[in-house]
C-alpha positions in Angstrom: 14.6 4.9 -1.4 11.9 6.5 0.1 9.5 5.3 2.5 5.7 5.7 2.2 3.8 8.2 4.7 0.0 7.3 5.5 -2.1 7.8 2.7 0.4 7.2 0.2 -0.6 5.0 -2.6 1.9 2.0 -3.5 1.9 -0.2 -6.1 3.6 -3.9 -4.7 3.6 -7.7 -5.9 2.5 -8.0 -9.2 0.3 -4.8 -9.6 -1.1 -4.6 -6.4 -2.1 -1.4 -4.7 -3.2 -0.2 -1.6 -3.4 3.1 0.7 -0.7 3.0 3.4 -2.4 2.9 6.9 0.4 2.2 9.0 4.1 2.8 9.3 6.1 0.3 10.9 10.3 0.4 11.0 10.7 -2.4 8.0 7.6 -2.7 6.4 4.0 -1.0 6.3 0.6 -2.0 6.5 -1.7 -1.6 3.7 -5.3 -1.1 2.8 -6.0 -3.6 -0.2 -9.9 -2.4 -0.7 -8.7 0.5 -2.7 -8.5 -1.8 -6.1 -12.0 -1.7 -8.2 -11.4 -5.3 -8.6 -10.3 -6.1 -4.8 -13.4 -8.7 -4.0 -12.7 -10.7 -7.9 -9.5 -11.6 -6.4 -10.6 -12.8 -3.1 -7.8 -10.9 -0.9 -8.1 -9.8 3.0 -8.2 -6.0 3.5 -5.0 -5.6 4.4 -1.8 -6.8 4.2 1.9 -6.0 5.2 4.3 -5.0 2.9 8.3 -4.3 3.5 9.9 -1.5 2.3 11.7 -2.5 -0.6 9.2 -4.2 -2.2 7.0 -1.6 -2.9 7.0 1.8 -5.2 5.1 5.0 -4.2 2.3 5.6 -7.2 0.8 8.4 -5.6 1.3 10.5 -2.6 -1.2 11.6 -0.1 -2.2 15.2 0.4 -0.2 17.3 3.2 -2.2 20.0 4.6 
């Protein structure tokens, strides 16, 4: 398994998805107001997410 850097986009919990802001030893901490639809389903911005309960949908760009 491989664990998300910043800026990675994951996919968690029932289709959610978020940017990865933060990297913490067991989980991460993830921006939720990426989703088109993030204020229809009345969420807080972000939200913590452990690493095996997420998949990496797109990665961010290295320079």
């Amino acid at each position: 398994m491989r664990v998300a850097e910043r800026g990675d986009i994951i996919e968690f919990k029932d289709g959610l998805k978020g940017i990865v802001e933060k990297i913490n030893e067991n989980s991460v901490i993830v921006d939720l107001t990426y989703m088109e639809n993030f204020r229809d389903l009345d969420l807080t911005e972000k939200t913590v997410v452990n690493h095996k309960n997420y998949k990496i949908i797109k990665e961010s760009i290295k320079a």
